[in-house]
C-alpha positions as MATLAB code, in Angstrom:
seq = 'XXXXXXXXXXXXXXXXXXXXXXXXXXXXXXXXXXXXXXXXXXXXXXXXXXXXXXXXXXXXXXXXXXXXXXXXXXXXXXXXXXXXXXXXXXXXXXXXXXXXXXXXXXXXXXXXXXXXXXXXXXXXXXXXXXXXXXXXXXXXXXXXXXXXXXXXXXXXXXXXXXXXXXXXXXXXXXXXXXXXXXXXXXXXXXXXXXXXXXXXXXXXXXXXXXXXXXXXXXXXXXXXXXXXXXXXXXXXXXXXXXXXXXXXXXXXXXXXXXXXXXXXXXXXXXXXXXXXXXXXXXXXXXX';
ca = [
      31.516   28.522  -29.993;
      34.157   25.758  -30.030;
      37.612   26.534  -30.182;
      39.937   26.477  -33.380;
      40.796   22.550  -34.149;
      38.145   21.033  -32.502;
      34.741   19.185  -33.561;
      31.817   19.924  -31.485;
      29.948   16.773  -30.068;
      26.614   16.209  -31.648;
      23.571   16.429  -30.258;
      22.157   12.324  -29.496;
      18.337   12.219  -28.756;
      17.520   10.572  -25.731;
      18.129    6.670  -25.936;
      14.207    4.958  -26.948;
      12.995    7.300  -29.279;
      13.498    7.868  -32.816;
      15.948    9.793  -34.429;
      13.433   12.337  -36.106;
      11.509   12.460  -32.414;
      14.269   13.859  -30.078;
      11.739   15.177  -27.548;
       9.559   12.597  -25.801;
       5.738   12.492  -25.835;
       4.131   14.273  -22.340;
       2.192   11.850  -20.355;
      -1.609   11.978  -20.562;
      -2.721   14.020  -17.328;
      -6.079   12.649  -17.844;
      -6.478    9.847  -15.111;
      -8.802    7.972  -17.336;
      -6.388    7.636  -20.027;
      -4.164    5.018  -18.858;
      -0.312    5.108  -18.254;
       2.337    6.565  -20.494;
       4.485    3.420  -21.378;
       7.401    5.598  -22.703;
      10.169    4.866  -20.178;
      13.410    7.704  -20.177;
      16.143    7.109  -17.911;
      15.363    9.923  -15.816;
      14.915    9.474  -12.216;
      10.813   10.602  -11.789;
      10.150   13.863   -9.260;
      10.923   14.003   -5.942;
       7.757   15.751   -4.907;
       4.177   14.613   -4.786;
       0.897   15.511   -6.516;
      -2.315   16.721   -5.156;
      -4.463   15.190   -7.593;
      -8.454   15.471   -8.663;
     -11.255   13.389   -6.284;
     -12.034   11.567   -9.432;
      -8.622    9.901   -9.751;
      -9.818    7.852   -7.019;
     -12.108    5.738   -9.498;
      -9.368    6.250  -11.780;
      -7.022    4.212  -10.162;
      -9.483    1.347   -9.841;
     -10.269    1.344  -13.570;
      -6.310    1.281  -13.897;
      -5.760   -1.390  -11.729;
      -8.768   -3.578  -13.666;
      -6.553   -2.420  -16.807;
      -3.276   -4.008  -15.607;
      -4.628   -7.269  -13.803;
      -6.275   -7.787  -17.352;
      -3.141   -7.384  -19.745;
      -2.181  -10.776  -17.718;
      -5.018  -12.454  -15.553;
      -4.058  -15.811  -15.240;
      -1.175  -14.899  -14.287;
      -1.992  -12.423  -11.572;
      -4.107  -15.117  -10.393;
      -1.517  -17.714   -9.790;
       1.050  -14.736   -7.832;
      -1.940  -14.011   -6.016;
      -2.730  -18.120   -4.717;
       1.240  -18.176   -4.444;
       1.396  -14.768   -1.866;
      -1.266  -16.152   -0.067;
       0.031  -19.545    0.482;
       3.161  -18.183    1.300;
       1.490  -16.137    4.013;
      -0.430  -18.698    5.627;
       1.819  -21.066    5.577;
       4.012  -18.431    7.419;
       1.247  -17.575   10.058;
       1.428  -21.260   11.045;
       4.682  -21.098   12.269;
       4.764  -21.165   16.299;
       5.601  -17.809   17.933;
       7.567  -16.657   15.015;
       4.794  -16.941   12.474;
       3.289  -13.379   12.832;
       6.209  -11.552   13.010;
       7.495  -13.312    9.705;
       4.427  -12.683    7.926;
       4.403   -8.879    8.807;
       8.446   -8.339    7.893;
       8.224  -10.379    4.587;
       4.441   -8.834    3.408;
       6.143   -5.669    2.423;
       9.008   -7.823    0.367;
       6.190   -9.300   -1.794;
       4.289   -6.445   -1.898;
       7.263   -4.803   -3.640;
       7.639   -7.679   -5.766;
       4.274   -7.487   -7.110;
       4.483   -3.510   -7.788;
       7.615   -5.015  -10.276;
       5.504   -7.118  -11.819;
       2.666   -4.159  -12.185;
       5.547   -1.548  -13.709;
       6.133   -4.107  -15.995;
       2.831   -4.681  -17.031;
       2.513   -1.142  -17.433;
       5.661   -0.476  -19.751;
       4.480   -3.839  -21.624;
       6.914   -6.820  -20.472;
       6.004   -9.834  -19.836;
       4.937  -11.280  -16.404;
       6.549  -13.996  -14.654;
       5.922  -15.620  -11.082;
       9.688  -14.512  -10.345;
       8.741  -10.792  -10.305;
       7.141  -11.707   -6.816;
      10.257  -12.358   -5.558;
      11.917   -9.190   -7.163;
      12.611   -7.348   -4.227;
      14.436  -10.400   -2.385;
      17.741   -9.325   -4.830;
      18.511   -5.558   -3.894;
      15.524   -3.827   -1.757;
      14.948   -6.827    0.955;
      16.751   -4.822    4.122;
      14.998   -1.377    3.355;
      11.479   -3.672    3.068;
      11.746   -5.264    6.070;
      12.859   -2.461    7.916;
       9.491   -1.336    6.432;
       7.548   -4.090    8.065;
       9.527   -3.562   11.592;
       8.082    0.043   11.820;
       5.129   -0.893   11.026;
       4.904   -3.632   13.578;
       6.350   -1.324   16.005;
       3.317    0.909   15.174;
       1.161   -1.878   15.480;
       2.794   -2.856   19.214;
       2.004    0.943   20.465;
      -1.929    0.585   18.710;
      -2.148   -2.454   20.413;
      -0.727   -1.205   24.087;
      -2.578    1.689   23.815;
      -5.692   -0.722   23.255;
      -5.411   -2.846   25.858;
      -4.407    0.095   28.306;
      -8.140    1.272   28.367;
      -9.370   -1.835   28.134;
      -7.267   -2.758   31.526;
      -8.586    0.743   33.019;
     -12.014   -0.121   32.114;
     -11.878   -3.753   33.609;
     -10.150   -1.435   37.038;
     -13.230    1.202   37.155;
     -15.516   -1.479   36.830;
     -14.123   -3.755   39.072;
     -14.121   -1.203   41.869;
     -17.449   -0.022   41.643;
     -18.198   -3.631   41.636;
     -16.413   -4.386   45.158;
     -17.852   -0.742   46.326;
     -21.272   -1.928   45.580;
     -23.400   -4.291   47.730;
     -26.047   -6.236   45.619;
     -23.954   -8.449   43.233;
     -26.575   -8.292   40.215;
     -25.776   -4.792   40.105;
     -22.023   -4.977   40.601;
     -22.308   -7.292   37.406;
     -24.532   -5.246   35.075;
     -22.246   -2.606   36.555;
     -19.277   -4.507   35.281;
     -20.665   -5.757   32.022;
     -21.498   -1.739   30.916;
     -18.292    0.098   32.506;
     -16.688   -3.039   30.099;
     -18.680   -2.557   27.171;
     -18.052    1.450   26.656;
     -14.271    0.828   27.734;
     -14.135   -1.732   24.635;
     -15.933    0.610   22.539;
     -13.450    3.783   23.256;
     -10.964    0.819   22.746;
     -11.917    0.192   19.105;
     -12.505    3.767   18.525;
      -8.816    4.386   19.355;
      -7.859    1.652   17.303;
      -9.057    2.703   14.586;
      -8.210    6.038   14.679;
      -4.530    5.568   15.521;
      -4.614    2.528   12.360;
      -5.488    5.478   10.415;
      -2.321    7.133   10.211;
      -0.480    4.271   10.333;
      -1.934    2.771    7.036;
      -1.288    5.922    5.845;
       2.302    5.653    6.249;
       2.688    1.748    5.034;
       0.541    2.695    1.643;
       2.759    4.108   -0.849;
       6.430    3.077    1.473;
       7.029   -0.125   -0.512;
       6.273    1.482   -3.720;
       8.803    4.470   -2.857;
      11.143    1.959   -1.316;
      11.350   -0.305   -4.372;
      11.174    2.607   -7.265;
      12.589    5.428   -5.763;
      15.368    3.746   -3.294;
      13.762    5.998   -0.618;
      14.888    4.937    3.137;
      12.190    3.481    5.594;
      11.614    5.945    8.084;
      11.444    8.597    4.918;
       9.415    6.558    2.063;
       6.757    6.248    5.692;
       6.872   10.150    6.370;
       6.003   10.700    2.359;
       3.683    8.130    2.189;
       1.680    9.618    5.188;
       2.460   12.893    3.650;
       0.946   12.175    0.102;
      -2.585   10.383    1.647;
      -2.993   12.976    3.616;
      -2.755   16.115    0.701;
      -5.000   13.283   -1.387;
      -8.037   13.045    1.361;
     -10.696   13.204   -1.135;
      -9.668   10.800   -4.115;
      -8.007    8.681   -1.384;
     -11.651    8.438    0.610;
     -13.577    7.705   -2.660;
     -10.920    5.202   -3.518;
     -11.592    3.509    0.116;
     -15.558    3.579   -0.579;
     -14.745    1.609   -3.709;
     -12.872   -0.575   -2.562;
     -15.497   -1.208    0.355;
     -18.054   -2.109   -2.052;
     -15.638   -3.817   -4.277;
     -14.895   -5.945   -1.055;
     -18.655   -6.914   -0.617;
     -19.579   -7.982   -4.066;
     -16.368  -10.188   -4.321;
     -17.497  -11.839   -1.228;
     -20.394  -13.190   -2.267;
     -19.850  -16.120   -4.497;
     -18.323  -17.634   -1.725;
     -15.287  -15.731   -1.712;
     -14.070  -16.467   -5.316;
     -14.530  -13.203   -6.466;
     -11.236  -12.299   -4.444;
      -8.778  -13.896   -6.531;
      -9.990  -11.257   -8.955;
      -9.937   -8.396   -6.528;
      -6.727   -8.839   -4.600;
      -4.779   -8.635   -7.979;
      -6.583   -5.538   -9.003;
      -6.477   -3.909   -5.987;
      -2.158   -4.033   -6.169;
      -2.626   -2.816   -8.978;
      -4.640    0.110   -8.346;
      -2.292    1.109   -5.310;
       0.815    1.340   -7.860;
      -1.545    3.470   -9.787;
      -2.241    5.437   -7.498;
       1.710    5.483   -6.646;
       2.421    6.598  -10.093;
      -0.249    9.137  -10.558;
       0.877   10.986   -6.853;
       4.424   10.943   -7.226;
       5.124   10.157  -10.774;
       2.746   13.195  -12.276;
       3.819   15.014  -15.322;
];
């Protein structure tokens, strides 16, 4: 009810869609059936999905979808990331350290260049260096914790490896034949560098579970860091099953690409981008 003298404000439909359309379409929740290129000013949930084991091949054929839309293209961001990566590795002491801080900058540039794929812009090489304008501090800060993670892998690593090299070398000096001090040595080293690689991997684990989805959450959502880290672990670990089917995938994926001498990787690298920011959008972008 409006008051006496005054004209009620109409009703606008949402800017995009046609007048006689007010409501937009739902997204497809079928993971086969591509994205929903209707974009609304909304921000998207704040939550995460648990989604089906089958989305893991979903995201794949998704990823094959948006590398295709534009595939010389991808393939000339993908030569230009990894130049600019090597190139960075060469540089003396400093090399790593820039190549791990400015990995997740790119990364979120290429996720721009995937959403706009997806909503049906063009591609450009600049959308590599998207992120360099407004999300570079939050990225690197992305790549510091994750090198920081990497620092404590690595330290714990080397601590059994340094306790195995101690227990071996003792029962070396304790020991009075020498050929037996050295097989000795050689086995107490050999199961202390495989607990070493066991722990590896199993603290890498969680920790590529935390870098997955942070750029992606960083660059679309504004998320900070330490927080787009926590709900990246957060969302691989509620997705085990489409997530381990994704990895088996992508391990066979891996193989056949290396055969023809490698080549098959400029193909690969693009597609696999662009099956992580489908499987971004499909977790925390759901319907």
């Amino acid at each position: 009810m409006c008051r006496r003298g005054t004209v009620a404000a109409p009703t606008l439909p949402p800017f995009g869609y046609p007048m006689d359309n007010p409501i937009p379409p739902r997204p497809s929740s079928s993971p086969a059936a591509g994205f929903d290129r209707n974009v609304t000013t909304a921000p998207p949930p704040r939550g995460q999905a648990t989604v089906s084991p089958a989305n893991g091949t979903a995201w794949w054929q998704q990823g094959w979808r948006l590398f295709a839309a534009a595939p010389g293209m991808w393939i000339a961001i993908t030569v230009l990331f990894a130049v600019i990566m090597i190139m960075l590795a060469f540089v003396p002491v400093l090399g790593t350290l820039a190549t791990t801080l400015l990995a997740p900058v790119l990364t979120g540039g290429v996720l721009s260049g995937f959403r706009a794929v997806d909503r049906g812009d063009g591609l450009t090489i600049n959308h590599l260096f998207a992120s360099f304008s407004d999300r570079l501090a939050p990225l690197i800060i992305v790549g510091l914790l994750y090198l920081a993670g990497s620092f404590v892998i690595m330290v714990a690593v080397l601590a059994i490896l340094v306790t195995a090299i101690g227990m071996s070398g003792i029962g070396a000096l304790l020991s009075g034949d020498p050929l037996q001090a050295g097989f000795a040595l050689l086995a107490t080293f050999g199961i202390g560098a495989m607990f070493a690689m066991l722990l590896g991997l199993l603290l890498g684990i969680p920790l590529t579970m935390a870098y997955w989805f942070a750029p992606a959450l960083v660059v679309f959502r504004n998320a900070e860091p330490w927080a787009a880290m926590k709900a990246s672990f957060n969302a691989c670990l509620a997705n085990v099953m489409p997530m381990l089917i994704y990895s088996l995938l992508g391990l066979v994926f891996a193989i056949v690409a290396s055969i023809p001498f490698g080549l098959g990787w400029f193909v690969l690298l693009p597609v696999f981008a662009g099956s992580v920011y489908a499987s971004y959008k499909d977790i925390f972008e759901a319907a």
